[in-house]
N, C-alpha and C positions, 0 to 999 in steps of 0.2 A: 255150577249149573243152577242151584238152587235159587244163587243170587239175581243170576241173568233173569230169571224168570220171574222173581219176584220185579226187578227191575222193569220189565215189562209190562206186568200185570197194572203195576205204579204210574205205567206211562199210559196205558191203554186208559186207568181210570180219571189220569190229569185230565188228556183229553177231552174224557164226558164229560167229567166237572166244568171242563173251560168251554165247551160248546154248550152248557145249560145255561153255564154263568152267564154268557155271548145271549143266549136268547132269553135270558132274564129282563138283563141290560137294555137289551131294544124293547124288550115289554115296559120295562120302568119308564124307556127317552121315550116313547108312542103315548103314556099315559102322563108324564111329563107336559109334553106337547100341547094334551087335549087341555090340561089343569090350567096349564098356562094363556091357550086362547079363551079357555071358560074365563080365567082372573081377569084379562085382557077388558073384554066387552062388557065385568063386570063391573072393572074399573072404568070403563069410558061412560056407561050408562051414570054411574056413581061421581063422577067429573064433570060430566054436562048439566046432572039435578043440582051439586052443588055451587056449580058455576051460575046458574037464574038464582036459587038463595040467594048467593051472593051479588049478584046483581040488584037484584029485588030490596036487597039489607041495603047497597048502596047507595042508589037511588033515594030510601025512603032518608037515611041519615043525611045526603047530600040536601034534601030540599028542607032537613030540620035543620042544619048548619046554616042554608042561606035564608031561613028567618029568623035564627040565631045572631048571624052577622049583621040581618040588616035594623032588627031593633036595635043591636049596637052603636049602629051608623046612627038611628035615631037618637039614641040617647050619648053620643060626642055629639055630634052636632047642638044638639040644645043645648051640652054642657057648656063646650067650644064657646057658643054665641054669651051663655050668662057670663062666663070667666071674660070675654074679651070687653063685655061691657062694664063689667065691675075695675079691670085691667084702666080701662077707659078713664074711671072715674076718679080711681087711685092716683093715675098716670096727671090729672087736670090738678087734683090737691094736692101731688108731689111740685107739681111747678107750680103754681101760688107759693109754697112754703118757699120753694129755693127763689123764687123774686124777692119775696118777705127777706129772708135772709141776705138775699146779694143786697138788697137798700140797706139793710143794717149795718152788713159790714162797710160796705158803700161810706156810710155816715161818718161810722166809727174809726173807719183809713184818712177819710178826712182830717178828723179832730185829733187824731195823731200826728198829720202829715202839719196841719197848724201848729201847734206844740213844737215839734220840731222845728220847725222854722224859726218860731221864736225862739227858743235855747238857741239856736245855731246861729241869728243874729246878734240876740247878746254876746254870744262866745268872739263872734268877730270884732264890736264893739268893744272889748275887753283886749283882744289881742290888738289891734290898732293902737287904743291908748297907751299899751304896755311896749309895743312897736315904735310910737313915739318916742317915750321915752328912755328907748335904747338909743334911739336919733338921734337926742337929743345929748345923752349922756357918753356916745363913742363921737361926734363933735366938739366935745370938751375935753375929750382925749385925745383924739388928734390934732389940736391946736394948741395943748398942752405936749405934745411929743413935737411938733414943728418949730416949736420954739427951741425944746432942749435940742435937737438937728442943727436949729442956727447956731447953738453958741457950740455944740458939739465942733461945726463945719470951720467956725472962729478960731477956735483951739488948735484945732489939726491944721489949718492953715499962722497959726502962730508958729507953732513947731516946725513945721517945712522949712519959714524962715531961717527957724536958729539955727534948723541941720544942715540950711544951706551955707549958713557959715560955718559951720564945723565940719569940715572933710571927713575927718578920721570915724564920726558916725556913721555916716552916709558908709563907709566902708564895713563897718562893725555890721551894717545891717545886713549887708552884701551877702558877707559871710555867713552870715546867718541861714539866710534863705537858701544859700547853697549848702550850706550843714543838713538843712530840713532837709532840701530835695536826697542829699546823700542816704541821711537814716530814713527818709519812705522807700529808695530801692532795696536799702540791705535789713527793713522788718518785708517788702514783698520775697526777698531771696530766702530768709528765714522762713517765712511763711510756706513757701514751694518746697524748702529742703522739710520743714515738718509732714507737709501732704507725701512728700516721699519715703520717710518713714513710718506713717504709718503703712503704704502699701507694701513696704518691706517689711513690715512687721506679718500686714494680712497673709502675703505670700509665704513668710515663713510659717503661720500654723498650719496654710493650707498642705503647706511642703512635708509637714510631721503628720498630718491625719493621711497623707496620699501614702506615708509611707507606712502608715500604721495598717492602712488598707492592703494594702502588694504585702505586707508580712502574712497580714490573713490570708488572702490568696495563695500564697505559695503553701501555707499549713495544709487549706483546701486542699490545693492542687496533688498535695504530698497522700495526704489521708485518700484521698479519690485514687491515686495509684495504688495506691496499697491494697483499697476494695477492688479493683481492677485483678489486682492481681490474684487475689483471693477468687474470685468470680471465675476469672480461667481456669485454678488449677482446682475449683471443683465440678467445672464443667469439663475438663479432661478428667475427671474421677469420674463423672456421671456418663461420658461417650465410653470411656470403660467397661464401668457396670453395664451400661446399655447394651454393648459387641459383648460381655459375656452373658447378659441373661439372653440376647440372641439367639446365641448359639448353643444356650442350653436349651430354649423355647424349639427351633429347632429339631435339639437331640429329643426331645419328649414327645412331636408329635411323630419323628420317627416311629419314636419306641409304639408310642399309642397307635400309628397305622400298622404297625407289626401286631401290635395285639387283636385289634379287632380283628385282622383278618386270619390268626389262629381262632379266635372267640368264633367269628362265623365259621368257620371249615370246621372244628368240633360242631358247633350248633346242627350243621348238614348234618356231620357224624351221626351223632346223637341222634337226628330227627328221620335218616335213615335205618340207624340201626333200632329204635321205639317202633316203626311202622313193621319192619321183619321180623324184631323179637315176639310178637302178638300172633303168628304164624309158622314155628317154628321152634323147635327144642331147643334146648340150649348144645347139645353136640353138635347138629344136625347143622348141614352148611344154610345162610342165607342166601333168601329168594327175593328176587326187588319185584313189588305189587305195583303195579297197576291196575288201573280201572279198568270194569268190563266196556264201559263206554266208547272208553278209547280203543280199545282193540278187540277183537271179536274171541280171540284163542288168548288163550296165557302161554305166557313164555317157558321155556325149559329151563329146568336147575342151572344155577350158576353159581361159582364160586364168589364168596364176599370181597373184597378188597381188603380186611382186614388181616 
């Protein structure tokens, strides 16, 4: 009873406090309001004087700027004009110099282009005479070799004669030429049977490196199954281990949802039997509290569940 009541008395004085508070609050937004239209028109009065300042400051700097600029204008323009006459003057004694100089060189292309002319006619005069006398000197050479030709053509025509009386040469030579033609096919068949061996030869290293390669391979191939096989059977060890920590992961949150939910049903325990023991003996049966809030009467004794 004594609780109810002070409970009451608690809610009766919320109340005042929250309706002064309430009419505080509209006094502070009502004197808010007024502070705010005072700042309001203090600020617009304060915005328009310094809006003319600043007009006024404008103004006066804009028309210092444009005598600023335009003595400037003054003074490029008279620079402008001195530089472009001096530019002018530069520009007239640069070309004088470069005339001066193109007759110079002018001259002096000349008197080398003379020069060389002469070297180069002497040189030709030189090579003539020297051209000459190769003319002169392969003409005495070849009427020195036309002669040795005649008696050369004399000779060979002496010998045709004798050979023609002698049969058995004329056959001797026969033979001969047919011998030649014999040994030029069988040095070309020697020659083809050498190009063949050596491609027999090429083929054959190619044949021991191809085979030295396919040994390594098969080693490769050998050692890669062997990692192959190793790779499986510890990945059937690890799908293993996997299915059994599973099933142990599993067994533990079992266990762990079984715990917690003893942990919380003592917790209740606990938290019901702390709220009744503060109210009650320790012989004496437990009573479950409730708020006066919630119900207007309290409950009759009951037995604990314990």
């Amino acid at each position: 009873v004594t609780a109810s009541t002070a409970c009451e008395k608690l809610e009766k004085a919320r109340n005042e406090l929250q309706a002064a508070y309430e009419g505080f609050v509209q006094k502070l937004n009502q004197q808010h309001q007024t502070d705010l239209t005072e700042l309001e028109n203090r600020l617009k009065e304060f915005y328009t004087e310094e809006c003319e300042k600043l007009q006024n400051i404008y103004i006066e700097e804009a028309e210092k700027y444009k005598t600023q600029l335009q003595e400037q204008f003054d003074n490029l323009s008279a620079a402008h004009e001195t530089s472009k006459l001096e530019i002018e003057a530069s520009h007239s004694d640069e070309v004088e110099l470069l005339k001066k100089a193109y007759e110079t060189s002018l001259s002096e292309i000349k008197k080398s282009h003379e020069l060389e002319k002469k070297s180069l006619e002497d040189l030709l005069s030189e090579k003539q005479e020297s051209l000459e006398k190769q003319i002169t000197d392969l003409k005495s050479e070849n009427e020195a070799l036309n002669e040795k030709l005649k008696s050369e053509e004399q000779k060979r025509l002496s010998r045709e004669k004798a050979n023609l009386k002698n049969p058995q040469i004329m056959y001797l030579e026969q033979e001969l030429e047919s011998l030649k033609a014999v040994l030029e096919i069988k040095n070309e068949k020697l020659h083809q049977q050498d190009v063949k061996l050596m491609k027999m030869e090429k083929l054959e290293d190619n044949n021991t490196a191809l085979v030295d390669k396919l040994k390594r391979c098969q080693q490769e191939n050998e050692e890669l199954k062997a990692r192959i096989d190793k790779h499986i059977a510890i990945s059937r060890q690890l799908s293993n281990e996997q299915a059994t920590l599973q099933e142990w992961l599993e067994k533990e949150s079992k266990v762990n949802k079984r715990l917690s939910m003893e942990n919380e049903e003592l917790l209740w325990k606990l938290h019901n039997g702390d709220l009744c023991g503060s109210d009650r003996s320790p012989t004496s049966p437990a009573i479950p509290f409730q708020s006066p809030r919630n119900s207007g009467s309290f409950p009759s004794p009951s037995v604990s569940p314990r």
